[in-house]
TIPALO-258047 format. One record per residue: residue in one letter; y, x, z of N, C-alpha, C in turn. Coordinates in steps of 0.2 Angstrom, whole numbers, plus 5000, padded with zeros to 4 digits. Each point is the difference from the previous one (the first is absolute). Layout:
# residues N
aYXZYXZYXZ ...
***
This chain:
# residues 554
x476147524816500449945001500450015007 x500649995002500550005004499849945004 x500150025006499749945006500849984999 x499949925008500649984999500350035006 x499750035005500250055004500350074997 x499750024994500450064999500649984995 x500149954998500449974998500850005002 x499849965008500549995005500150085003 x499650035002500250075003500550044994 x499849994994500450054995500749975000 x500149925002500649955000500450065004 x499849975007500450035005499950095001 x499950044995499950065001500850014995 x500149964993500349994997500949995002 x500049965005500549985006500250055002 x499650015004500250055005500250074996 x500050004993500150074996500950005000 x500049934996500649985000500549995005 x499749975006500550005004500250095003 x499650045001500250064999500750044996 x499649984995500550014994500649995003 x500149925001500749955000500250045007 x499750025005500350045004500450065000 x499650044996500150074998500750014998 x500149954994500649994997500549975001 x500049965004500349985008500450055000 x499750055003500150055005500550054997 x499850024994500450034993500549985001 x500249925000500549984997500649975005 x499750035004500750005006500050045006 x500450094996500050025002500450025006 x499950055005500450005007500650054997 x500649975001500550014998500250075007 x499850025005500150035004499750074999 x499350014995499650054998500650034999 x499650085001500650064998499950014992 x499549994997500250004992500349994997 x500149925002500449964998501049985001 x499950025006500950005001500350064996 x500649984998500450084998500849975001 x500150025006500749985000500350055003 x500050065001500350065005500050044991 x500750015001500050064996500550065000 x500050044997500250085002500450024998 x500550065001500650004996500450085003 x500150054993500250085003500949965000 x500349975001500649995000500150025007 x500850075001500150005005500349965004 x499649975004500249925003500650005005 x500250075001500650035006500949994996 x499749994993500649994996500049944995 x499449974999500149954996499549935002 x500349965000499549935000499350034996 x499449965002499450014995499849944995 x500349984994500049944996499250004997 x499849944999499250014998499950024994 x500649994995499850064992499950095002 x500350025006499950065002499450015005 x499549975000499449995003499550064995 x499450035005499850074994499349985000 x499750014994499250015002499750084999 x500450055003499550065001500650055004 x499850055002500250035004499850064999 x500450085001499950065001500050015006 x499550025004500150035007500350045002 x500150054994500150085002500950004996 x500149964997500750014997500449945000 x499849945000500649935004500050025006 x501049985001500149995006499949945005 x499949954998500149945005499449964995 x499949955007499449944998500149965006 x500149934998500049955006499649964995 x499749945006499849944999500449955002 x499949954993500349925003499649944998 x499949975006499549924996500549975007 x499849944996500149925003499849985003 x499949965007499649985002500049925000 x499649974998499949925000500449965007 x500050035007500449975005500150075004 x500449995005500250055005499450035003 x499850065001499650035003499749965008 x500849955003499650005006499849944999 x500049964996499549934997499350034999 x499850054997499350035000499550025007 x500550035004499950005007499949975004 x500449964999499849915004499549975000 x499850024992499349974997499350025006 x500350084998499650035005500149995007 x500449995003500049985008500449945001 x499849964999500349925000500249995006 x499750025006500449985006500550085004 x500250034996500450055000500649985001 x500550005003500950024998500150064996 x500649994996500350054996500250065001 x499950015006500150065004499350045002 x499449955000499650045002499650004993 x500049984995499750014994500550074996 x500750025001500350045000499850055003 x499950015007499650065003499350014999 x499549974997499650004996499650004997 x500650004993499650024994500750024995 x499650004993500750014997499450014993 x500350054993499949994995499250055000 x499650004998499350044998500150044990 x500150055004499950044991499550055000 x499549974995499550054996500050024995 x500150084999499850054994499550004995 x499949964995499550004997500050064992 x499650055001500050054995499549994997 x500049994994499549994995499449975003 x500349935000499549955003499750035006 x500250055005499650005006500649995007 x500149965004500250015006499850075003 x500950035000500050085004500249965007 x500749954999500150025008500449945002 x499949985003500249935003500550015006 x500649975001500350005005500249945003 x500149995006500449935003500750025002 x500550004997500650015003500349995004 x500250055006500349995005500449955000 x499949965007500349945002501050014999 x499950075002500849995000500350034992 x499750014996500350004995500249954993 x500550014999500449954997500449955004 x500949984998500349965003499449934999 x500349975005499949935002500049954996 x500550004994500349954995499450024995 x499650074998499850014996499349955001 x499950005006499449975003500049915000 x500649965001500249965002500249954996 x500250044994500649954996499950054992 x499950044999499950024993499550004994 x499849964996499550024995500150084998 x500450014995500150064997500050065004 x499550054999499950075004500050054997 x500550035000500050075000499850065003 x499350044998500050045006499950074995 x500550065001500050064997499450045002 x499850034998499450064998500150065002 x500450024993499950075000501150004999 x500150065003500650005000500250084997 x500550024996500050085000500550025005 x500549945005500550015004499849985006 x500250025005499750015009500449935003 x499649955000500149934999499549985007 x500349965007499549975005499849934997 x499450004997499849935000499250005002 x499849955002499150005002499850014992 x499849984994500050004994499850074999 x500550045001499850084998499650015004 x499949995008499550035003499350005001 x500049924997499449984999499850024994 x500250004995499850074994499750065002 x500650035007499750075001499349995002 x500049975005499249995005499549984995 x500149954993499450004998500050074995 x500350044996500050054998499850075001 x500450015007499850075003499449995003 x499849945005499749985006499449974999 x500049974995499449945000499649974992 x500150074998499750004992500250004993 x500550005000500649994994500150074995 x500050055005500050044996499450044995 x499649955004499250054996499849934997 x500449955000499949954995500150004992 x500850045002500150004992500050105001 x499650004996499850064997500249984993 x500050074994500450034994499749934995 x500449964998499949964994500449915000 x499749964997500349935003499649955005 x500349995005499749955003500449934999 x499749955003500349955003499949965005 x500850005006500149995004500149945002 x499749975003500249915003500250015008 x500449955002500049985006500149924999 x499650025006499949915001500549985008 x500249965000500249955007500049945004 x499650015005499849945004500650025005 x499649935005500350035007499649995005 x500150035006499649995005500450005006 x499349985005500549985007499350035005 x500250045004499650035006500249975007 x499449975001500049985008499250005003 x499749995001499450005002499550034995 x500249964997499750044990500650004994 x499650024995500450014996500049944994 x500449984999500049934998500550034990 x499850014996500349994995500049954993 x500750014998500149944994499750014995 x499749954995500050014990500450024999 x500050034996500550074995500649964997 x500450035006500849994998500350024991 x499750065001500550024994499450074996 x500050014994499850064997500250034992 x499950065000500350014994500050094997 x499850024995499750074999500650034993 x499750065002500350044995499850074999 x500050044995499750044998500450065001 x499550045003500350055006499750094994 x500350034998500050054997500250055003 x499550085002499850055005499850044994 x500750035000500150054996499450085001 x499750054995499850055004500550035003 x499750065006500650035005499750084995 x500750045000499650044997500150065003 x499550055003499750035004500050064999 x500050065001499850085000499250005000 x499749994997499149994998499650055005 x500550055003499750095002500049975007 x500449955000499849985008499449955003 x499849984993499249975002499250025002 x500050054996499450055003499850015008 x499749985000499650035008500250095003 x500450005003500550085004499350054999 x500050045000499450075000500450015007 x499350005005500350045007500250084999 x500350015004500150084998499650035006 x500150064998499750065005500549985008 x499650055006500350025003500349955002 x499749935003500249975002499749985007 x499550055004499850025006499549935000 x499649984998499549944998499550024995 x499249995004499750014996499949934992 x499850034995500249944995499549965000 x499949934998499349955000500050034992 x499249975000499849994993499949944998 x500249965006499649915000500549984992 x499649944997500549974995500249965002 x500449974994500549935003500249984992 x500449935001500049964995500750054997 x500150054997500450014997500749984998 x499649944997500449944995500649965004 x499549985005500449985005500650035003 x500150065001500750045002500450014995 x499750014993500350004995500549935000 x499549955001500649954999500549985005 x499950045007500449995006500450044995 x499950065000500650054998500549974995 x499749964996500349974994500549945003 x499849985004500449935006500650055002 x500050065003500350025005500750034994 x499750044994500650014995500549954998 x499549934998500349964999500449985005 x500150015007500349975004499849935003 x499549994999499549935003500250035006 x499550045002500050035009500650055000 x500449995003500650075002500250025004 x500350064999500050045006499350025003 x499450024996499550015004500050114998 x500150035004500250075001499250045000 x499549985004499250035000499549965002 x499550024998499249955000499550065001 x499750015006499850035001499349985003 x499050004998499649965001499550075002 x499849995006499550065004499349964999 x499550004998499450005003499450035001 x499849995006499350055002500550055003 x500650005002500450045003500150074992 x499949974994500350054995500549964996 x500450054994500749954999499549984993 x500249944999499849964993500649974995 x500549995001500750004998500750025002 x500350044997500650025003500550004995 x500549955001500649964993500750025004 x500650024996500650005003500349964994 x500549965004500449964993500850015003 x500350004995500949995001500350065003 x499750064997500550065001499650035007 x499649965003499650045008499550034996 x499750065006499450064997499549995006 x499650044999499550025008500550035005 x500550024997500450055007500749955001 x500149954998500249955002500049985008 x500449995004500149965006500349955000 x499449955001500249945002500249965005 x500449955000500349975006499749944999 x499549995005499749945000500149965006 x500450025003500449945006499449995004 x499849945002499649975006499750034999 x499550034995499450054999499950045008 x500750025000500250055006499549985004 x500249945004499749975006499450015000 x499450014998499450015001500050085002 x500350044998500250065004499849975007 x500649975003500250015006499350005005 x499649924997499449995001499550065000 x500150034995499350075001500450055003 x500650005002500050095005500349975006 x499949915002500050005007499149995000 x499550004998499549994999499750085004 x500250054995500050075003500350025006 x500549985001500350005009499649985003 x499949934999499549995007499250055000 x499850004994499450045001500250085003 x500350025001500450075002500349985008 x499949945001500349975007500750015001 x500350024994500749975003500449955000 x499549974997500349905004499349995001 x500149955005499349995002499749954998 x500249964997499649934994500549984994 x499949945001500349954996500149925003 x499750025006500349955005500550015008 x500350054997500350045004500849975001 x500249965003500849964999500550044999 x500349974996500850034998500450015004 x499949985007500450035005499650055003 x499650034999499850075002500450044997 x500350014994500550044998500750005000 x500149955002501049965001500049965006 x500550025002500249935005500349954996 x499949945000500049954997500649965003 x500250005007500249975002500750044998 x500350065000500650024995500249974994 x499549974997500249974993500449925001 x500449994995500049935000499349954999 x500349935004499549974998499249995004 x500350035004499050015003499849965004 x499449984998499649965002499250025004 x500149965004499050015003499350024993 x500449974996499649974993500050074998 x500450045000500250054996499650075003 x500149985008499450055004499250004996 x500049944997499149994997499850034992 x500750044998499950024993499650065001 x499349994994499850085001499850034993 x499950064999500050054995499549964995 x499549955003499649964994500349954997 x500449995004500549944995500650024996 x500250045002500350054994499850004995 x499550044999499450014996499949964994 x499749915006499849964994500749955000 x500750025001500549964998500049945004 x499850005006499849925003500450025008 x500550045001500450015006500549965003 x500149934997500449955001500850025001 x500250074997500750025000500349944994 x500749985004500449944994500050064993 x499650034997500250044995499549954993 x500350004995499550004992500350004995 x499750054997500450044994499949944994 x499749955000499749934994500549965003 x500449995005500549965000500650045001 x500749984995500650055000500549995006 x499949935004500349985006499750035006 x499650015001499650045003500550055003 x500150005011500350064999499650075001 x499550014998499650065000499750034995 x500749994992499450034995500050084997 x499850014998500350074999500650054998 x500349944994500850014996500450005008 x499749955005500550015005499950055005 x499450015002500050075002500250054997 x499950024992500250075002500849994995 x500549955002500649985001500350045008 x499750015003500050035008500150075000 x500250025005500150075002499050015001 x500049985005499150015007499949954997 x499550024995499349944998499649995005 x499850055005499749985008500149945003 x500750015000500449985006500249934996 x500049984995500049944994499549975002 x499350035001499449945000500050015006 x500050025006499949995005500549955002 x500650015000500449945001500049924998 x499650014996499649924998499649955004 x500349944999499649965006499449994995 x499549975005499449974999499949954998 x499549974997500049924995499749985007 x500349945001499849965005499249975000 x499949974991499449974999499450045000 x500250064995499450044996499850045006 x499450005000499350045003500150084999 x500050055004499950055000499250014996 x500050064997499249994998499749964997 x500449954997499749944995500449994995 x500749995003500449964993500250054997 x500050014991500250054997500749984997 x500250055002500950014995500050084998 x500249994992500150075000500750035002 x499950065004500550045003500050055001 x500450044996500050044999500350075003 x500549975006500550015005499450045006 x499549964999499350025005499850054999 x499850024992499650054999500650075001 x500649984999500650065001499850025007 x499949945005499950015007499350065001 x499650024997499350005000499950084999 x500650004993500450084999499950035005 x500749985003500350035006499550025006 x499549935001499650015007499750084998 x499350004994500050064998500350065001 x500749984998500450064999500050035007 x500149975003500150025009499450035003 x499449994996499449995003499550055001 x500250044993499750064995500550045002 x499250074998500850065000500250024997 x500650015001500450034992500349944997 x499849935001500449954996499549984998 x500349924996499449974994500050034993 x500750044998499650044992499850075000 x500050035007499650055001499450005000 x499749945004499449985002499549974995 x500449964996499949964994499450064996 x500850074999499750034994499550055002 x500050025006499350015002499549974999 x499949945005499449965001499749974992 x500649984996499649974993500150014995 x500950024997499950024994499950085000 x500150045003499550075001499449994997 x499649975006499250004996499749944995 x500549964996499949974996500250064994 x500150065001500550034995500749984997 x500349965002500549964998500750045001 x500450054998500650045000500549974998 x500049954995500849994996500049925003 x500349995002500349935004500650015003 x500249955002500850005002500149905005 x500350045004500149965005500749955002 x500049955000500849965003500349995006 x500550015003500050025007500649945002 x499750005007500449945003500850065004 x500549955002500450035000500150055007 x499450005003499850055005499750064996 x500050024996499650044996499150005003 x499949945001499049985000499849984995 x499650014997499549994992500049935002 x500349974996499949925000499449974998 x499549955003499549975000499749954995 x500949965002499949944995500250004992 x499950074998500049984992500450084998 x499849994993500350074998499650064999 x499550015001499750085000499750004993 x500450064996499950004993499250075001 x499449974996499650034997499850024990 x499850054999499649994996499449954998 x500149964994499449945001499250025001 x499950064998499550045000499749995008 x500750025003499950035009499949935002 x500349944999499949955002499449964999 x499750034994499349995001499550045005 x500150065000499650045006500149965005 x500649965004500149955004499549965002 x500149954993499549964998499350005003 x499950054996499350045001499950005007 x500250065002500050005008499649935006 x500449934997499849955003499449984996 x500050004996499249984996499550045003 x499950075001499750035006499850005004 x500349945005500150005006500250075003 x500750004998500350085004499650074999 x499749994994499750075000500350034993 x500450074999500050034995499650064998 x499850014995499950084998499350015006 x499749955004499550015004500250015008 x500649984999500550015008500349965003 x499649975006500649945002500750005003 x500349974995500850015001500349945005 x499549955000500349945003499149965003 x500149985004499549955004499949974995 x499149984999499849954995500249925005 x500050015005500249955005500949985000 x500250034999500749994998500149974994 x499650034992500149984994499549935000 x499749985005499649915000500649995004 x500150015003500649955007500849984993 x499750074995501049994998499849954993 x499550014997499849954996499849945000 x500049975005499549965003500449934999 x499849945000500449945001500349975007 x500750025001500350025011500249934998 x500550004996500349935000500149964992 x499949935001500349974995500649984997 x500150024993500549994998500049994992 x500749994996499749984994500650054996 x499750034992500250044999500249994992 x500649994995500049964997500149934997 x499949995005499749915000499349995001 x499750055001499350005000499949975011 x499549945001500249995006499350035002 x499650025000499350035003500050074999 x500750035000500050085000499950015012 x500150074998500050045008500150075000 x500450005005500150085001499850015003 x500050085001499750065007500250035003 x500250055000500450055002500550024998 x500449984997500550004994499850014992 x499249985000499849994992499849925001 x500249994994499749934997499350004998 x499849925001499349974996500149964997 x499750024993500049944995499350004994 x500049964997499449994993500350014995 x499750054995500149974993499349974999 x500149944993499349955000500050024992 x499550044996499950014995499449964996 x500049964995499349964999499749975007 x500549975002499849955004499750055008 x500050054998499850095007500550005001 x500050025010500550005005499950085002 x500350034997500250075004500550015005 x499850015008500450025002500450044999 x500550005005500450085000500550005007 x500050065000500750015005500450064996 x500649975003500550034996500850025001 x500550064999500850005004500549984992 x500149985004500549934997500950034998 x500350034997500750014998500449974998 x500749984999500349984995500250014995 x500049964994500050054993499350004996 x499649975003499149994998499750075002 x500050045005499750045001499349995005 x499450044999499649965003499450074998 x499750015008499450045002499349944999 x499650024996499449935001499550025002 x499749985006499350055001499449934999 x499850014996499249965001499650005006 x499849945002499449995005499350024999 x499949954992499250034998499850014995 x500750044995499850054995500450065001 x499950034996500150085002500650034997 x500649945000500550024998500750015003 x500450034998500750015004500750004994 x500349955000500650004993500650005006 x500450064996500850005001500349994996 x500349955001500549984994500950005002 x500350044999501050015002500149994996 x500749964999500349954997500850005003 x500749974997500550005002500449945001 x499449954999500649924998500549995008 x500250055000500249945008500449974999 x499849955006500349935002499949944994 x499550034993499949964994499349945005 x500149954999499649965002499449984996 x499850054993499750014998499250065002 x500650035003499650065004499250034999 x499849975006499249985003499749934995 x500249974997499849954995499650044994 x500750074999499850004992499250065004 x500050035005499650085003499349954999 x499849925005499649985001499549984990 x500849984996499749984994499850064996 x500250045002499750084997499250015004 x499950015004499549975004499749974998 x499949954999499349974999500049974990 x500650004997500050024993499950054997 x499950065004500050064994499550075003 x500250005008499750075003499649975003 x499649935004499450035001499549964996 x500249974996499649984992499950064997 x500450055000499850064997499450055004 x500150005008499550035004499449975002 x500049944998499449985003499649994997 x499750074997499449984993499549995005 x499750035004499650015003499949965008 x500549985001500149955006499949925002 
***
């Protein structure tokens, strides 16, 4: 029998089931019109927009990547973009809500955010922002067209995951648009606008003999490892690299334990190929002024730039300028007005060796009034030309006499070729073409700490002082990188693992890689120059394919 208490408890247990419910369904039934699944008012369209209005029956739902020429986007917006802004900064003027923010575009491929952008404040006219619902923003263009729309394609495509999004088959791509406004935080809107369409990634089709893993050959003055490695892995880089993913990449070259363990040439280059890996150079400079001083013909690295020039002959001279020394050359921190990352800049290199005296070009340069001698990094390239010369003067016989004695002799190194400044001096700053084989011996070298073949070629106290972390700087956007002695410091992070490295850095994605605390050396020479893909695509080979593949055992 049923008390009258279990009675009443069952009452109110019964209630409370239902009101649930009546909540539940509530909630169902009024939904957030703002959700990304639910808007669809952006839509797409291959009409070349450079010749024709885009009417909404000409609107597409699919796309070929590899064979349409054009794709823009259009949606509506329910009011002017700087009404959403407002929203966001109420106590703003129109001026300062224009400086910033403006529209947010996220990439969404097959339901995963690749890449989200906030678009620069200065792009798009003012009406567009101001006064227009209706937007037009073009994508992909086949014709050489300035609008932000293309570029912002490029950056999430080459740059920021696009490409390794859509691999061979159909995908479907969305973008979504909010806005956003950056001042102390970052403040963004419910979803302006979104809308998809089905993205079709044709196969690339391929010479198949190009994917196999290289057979090292003979007679390539390297004892061979035995160690294994993921195979598959380089197969499928090799497979990226035919295709064209990665381009312009010429050799991959992988040492460890001081033996060779891969050796690849791609795009017509061999083993006896020399390469022109540009800035590569500069770390030269560093290891055979490194063997001068230990031979005492310079006597440090703190030894001023006015012990070997009168300073006061050049334009420009300052007291400032008496404090510059061979360390700060070195680590790029000499406060000369020179930097090759700014094009206004009057000391970058295109302007130097625009000059008769590349010398007599960087010395005549003032001094930055702010930046720290020995602290503040600018890269300058003009400096390490400086670095040549002191060498050159300093050693006998010259610096490529000296050079080919002191290192590439007893590295065994023979077939190389040298760039000359227009003094006939081996130029410093860039340019000294190797075989990638020899530019691993290089490598190696520093991995060593200066020891080859059982013979100290260079001070183990030199190769800590040149690897070492001199100064801070930031190295592709990366802002906790450092240099040394003209090599860089940076991490790759694999499975969540931080492997150091130090490394010489070129244009074109070339790049000597010496590990900290495994036992490996990668050279990889490449030809992109001036492609701003460069060092993107070296670092994503990197930690996607070569050392996933070497580190069974690390």
């Amino acid at each position: 029998m049923k008390t009258k208490s279990n009675i009443e408890f069952f009452r109110i247990l019964i209630i409370l089931t239902c009101l649930l419910m009546s909540c539940k369904n509530n909630s169902q039934s009024k939904p957030d019109n703002t959700t990304s699944k639910e808007l669809n008012n952006l839509f797409f369209s291959k009409v070349d927009f450079t010749k024709a209005k885009i009417p909404s029956q000409e609107y597409s739902k699919s796309f070929d990547l590899q064979n349409d020429n054009f794709l823009t986007i259009v949606f509506t917006l329910d009011k002017p973009l700087i009404e959403t802004l407002q929203e966001l900064g109420p106590s703003l003027s129109e001026k300062e809500l224009l400086s910033k923010g403006n529209f947010q575009f996220s990439y969404v491929v097959d339901e995963k955010v690749v890449y989200t952008e906030n678009l620069n404040t200065r792009a798009g006219v003012k009406t567009q922002k101001t006064e227009e619902l209706r937007q037009i923003v073009p994508l992909i263009s086949s014709e050489q067209i300035d609008f932000w729309g293309l570029f912002m394609w490029k950056r999430f495509m080459q740059f920021n995951g696009g490409q390794d999004a859509f691999i061979e088959g159909i995908h479907t791509l969305s973008i979504e648009i909010k806005a956003y406004l950056k001042g102390d935080t970052l403040r963004v809107s419910p979803l302006l606008a979104k809308g998809s369409i089905a993205v079709k990634v044709p196969k690339i089709n391929i010479d198949e003999s190009l994917v196999p893993v290289q057979k090292i050959q003979p007679n390539s003055d390297w004892k061979i490892s035995k160690a294994n490695f993921n195979s598959k892995k380089i197969e499928a880089l090799n497979r990226k690299i035919a295709e064209g993913r990665f381009e312009y990449i010429n050799g991959i070259v992988v040492i460890k334990d001081g033996r060779l363990l891969i050796e690849e040439y791609f795009n017509d280059s061999t083993r006896d190929s020399l390469h022109d890996v540009r800035s590569v150079g500069k770390s030269f400079a560093s290891t055979i002024m490194g063997i001068a001083i230990e031979e005492k013909f310079i006597k440090d690295e703190n030894t001023l730039l006015k012990d070997f020039y009168d300073l006061r002959l050049f334009k420009n001279y300052s007291s400032k300028k008496d404090s510059v020394t061979l360390k700060s050359l070195l680590t790029m921190s000499s406060g000369f007005l020179g930097d090759d990352d700014d094009n206004e800049s009057l000391g970058t290199e295109y302007k130097m060796q625009s000059s008769d005296n590349w010398v007599k070009f960087t010395l005549d340069l003032p001094m930055h009034t702010e930046k720290v001698i020995g602290k503040d990094y600018n890269y300058f390239t003009a400096g390490v030309c400086l670095l040549g010369d002191i060498i050159h003067k300093s050693v006998p016989d010259g610096l490529v006499s000296y050079a080919d004695k002191k290192l590439f002799a007893p590295l065994g190194i023979t077939n190389y070729k040298w760039f000359y400044t227009p003094q006939n001096i081996g130029y410093t700053g860039g340019g000294i073409r190797l075989r990638a084989i020899d530019f691993a011996k290089y490598g190696q070298l520093y991995k060593d700490k200066g020891i080859w073949n059982g013979k100290q070629i260079l001070t183990k106290e030199w190769v800590e002082k040149s690897l070492a972390k001199q100064v801070s700087q930031s190295y592709a956007g990366i802002l906790d990188g450092y240099y040394g002695y003209l090599f860089w410091n940076n991490k790759y992070t694999i499975n969540g693992k931080d492997y150091e490295v130090s490394f010489c850095a070129g244009m074109g994605g070339n790049k000597i890689i010496i590990f900290k605390d495994i036992p490996f050396v990668v050279v990889i020479t490449a030809s992109a120059y001036s492609k701003p893909f460069a060092y993107i695509d070296i670092d994503k080979m990197m930690t996607d394919y070569i050392l996933p593949a070497i580190l069974l055992d690390n």
